[in-house]
C-alpha positions in Angstrom: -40.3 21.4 44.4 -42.3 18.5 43.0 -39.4 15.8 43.3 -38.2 16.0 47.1 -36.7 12.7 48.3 -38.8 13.4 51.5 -42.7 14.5 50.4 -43.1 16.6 53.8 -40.2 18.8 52.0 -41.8 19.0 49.0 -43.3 23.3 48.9 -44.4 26.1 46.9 -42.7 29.6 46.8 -44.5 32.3 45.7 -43.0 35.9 45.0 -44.5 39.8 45.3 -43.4 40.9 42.1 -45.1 44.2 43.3 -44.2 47.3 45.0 -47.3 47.4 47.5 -47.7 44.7 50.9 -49.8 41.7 50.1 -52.0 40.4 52.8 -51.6 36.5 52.9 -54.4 35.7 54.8 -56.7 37.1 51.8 -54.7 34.2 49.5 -55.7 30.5 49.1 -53.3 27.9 46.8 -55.4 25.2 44.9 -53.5 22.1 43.6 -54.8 19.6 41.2 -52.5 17.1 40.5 -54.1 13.5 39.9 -57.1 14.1 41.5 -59.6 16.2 42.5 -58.5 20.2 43.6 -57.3 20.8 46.9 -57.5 24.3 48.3 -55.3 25.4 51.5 -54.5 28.8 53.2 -50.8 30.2 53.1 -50.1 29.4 56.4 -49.2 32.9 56.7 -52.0 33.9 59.6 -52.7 37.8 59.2 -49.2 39.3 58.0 -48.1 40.3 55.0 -45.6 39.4 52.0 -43.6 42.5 51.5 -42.8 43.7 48.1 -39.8 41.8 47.1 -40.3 38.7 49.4 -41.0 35.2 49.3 -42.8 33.2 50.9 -42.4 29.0 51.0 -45.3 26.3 51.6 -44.4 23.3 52.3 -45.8 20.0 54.4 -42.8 20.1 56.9 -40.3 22.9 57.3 -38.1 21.3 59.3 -38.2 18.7 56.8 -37.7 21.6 54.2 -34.3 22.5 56.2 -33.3 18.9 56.7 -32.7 18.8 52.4 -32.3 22.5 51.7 -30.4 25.6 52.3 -33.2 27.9 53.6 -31.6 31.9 53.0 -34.2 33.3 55.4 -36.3 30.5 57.1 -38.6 33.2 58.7 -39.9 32.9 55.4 -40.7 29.2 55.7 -44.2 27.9 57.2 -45.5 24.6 57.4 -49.3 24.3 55.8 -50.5 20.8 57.3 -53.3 20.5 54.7 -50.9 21.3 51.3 -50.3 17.3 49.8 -47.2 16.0 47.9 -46.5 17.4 44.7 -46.8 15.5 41.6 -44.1 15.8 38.8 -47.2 17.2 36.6 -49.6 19.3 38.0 -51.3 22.4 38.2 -51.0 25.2 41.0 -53.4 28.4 41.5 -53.0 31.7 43.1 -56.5 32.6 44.0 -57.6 36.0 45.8 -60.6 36.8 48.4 -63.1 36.2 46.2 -61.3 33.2 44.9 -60.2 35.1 41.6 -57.3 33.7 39.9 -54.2 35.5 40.4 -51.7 33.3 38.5 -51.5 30.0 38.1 -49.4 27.3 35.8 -49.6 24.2 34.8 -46.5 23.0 35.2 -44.6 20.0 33.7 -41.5 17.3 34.6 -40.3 17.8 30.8 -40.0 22.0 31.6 -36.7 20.7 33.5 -33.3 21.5 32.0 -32.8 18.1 29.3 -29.5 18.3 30.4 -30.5 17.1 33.7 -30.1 13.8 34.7 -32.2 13.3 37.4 -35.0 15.8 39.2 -34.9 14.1 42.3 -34.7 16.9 44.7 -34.1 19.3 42.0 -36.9 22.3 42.0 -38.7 23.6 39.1 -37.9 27.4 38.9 -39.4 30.4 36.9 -36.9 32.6 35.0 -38.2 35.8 34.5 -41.6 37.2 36.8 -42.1 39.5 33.8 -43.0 36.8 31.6 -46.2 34.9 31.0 -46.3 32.7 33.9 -47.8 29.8 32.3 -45.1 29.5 29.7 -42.8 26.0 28.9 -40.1 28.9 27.9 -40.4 30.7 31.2 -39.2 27.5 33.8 -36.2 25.6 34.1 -34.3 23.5 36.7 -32.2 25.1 39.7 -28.8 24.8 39.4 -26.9 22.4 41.0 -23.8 25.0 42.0 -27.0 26.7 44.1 -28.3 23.4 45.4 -30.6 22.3 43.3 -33.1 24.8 45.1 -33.6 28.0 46.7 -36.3 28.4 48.9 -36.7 31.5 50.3 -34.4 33.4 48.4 -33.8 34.9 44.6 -33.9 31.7 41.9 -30.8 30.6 40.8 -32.3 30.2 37.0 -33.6 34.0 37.8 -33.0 36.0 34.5 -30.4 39.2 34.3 -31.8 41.8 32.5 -29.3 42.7 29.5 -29.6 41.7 25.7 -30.1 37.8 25.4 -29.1 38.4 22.0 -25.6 38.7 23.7 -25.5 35.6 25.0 -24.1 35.0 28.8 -22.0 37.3 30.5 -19.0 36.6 31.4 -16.4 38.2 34.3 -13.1 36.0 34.6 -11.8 36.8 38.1 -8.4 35.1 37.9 -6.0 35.7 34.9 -3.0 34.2 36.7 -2.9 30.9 38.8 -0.1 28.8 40.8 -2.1 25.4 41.2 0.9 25.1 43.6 -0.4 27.7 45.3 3.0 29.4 45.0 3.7 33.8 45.4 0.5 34.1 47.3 -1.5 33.4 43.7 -4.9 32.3 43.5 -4.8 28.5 42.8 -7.9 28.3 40.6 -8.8 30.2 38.0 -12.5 31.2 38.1 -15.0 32.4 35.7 -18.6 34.2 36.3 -20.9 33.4 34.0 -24.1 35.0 33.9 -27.2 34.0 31.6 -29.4 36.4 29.7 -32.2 34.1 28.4 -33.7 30.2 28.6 -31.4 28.0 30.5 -29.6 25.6 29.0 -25.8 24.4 29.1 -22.2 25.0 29.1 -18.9 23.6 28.1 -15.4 24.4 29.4 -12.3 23.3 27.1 -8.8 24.7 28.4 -6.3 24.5 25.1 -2.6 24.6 24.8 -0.7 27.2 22.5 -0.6 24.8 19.6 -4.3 24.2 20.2 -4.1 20.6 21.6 -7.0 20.4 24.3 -5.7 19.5 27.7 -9.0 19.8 29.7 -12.4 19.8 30.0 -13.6 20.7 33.2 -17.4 21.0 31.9 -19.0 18.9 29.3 -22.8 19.8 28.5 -23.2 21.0 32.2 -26.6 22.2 33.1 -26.7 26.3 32.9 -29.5 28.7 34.1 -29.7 32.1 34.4 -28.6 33.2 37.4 -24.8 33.5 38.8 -22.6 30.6 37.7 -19.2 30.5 38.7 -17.3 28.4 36.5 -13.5 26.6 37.5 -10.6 24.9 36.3 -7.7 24.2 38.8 -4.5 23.9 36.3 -4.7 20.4 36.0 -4.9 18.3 33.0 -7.7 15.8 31.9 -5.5 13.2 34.1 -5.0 14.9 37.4 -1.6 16.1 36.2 -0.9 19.6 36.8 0.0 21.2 33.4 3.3 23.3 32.5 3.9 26.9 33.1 2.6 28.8 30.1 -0.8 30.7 28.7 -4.0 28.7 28.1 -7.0 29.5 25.8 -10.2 29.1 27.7 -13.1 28.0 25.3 -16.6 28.2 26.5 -19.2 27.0 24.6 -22.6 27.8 25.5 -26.6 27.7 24.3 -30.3 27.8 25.6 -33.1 25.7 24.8 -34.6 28.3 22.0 -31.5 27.1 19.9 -29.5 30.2 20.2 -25.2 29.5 21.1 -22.6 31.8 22.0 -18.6 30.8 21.9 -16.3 32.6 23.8 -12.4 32.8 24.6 -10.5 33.7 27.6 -6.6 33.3 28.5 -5.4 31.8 31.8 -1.6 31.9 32.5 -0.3 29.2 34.6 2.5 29.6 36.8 4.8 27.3 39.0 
């Protein structure tokens, strides 16, 4: 998180990819943004990041909490010495002997283009199997998560199935009463789950003759992680639309190019 409305909450997550205890007091972070390199210590004293953990710098972490949902905000230490991030910059994981571990060089223009703003919008890594240092491998949190997720799984995190296939998609509602009539769900709600680069999706609910009657997402930001996707019966006025079926056409694509179309039926009830 490079953007944070407050610099204090700016912080860095790193992640054990590995199936062995990492001792964090062995670990130093060196940021060079602007200026010279600074080097600081984890915060994390003598324990240990578990296999599977995380484990979040920032200036601040009440400052941190303040802006974010924290999952698990054991995980969370302060680190008086680490400065403001710069929307550029470059971040190093460096061992005992101050051996590089990882490190990237990450940019502002690795955020999704879709994105308006990255104000308070972290920059997160899709896949820890992937080359770290890699444009390909980073893309913006979702905004369904909160823009962040410090402490916990990345919301842009990649599924591991065929990205040839495109997203996955569960639709958990086939039948809605926007009324909210016979004990019916009053939504209709879609899972949406993406197997490669983030990018974006669109939504467009169509009569039986084909006329459009809604779009409730128009070149939304996607990642790669759980998206849950929603239209509520209504039309593109408010209005809620007649009893009958609905095609459900959703339109997505990734920032390598690739785009998958898909169709769903809804029927809406009184």
């Amino acid at each position: 998180m490079a953007s944070a409305s407050d610099p204090k909450a700016d912080y860095i997550e790193i992640y054990n990819r590995s199936d062995s205890p990492i001792w964090l007091d062995e670990i130093t972070i060196e940021y060079t943004g602007s200026g010279k390199p600074k080097r600081f210590g984890t915060g994390g004293g003598a324990t240990t990041l578990a296999a599977g953990a995380y484990h979040v710098m920032t200036k601040d972490a009440d400052a941190l909490e303040d802006l974010f949902e924290t999952a698990n905000p054991q995980c969370v230490v302060s680190v008086d010495e680490m400065p403001s991030l710069a929307t550029n910059g470059t971040i190093a994981i460096l061992g005992a002997d101050s051996a590089v571990i990882d490190i990237v060089h990450y940019r502002e223009a690795w955020h999704n283009p879709l994105m308006g703003s990255h104000k308070d919008v972290s920059l997160e890594r899709i896949d820890t199997e992937r080359e770290t240092d890699d444009a390909g491998n980073w893309t913006s949190a979702i905004t369904e998560h909160g823009n962040a997720t410090p402490s916990a799984r990345n919301s842009a995190s990649a599924n591991r199935g065929n990205a040839d296939d495109g997203p996955r998609l569960k639709i958990n509602t086939k039948y809605i009463s926007p009324r909210g009539r016979n004990g019916a769900a009053e939504r209709m709600e879609i899972e949406m789950r993406g197997n490669g680069s983030a990018g974006g999706v669109t939504m467009t609910i169509y009569d039986g003759e084909g006329r459009p009657v809604a779009r409730p997402y128009n070149n939304a930001p996607a990642g790669n992680g759980l998206m849950r996707l929603t239209w509520d019966g209504r039309d593109s006025d408010g209005h809620i639309v007649a009893a009958r079926t609905y095609i459900v056409l959703i339109e997505t694509w990734n920032t390598s190019g690739r785009s998958w179309t898909r169709k769903e039926t809804v029927t809406v009830g009184d």
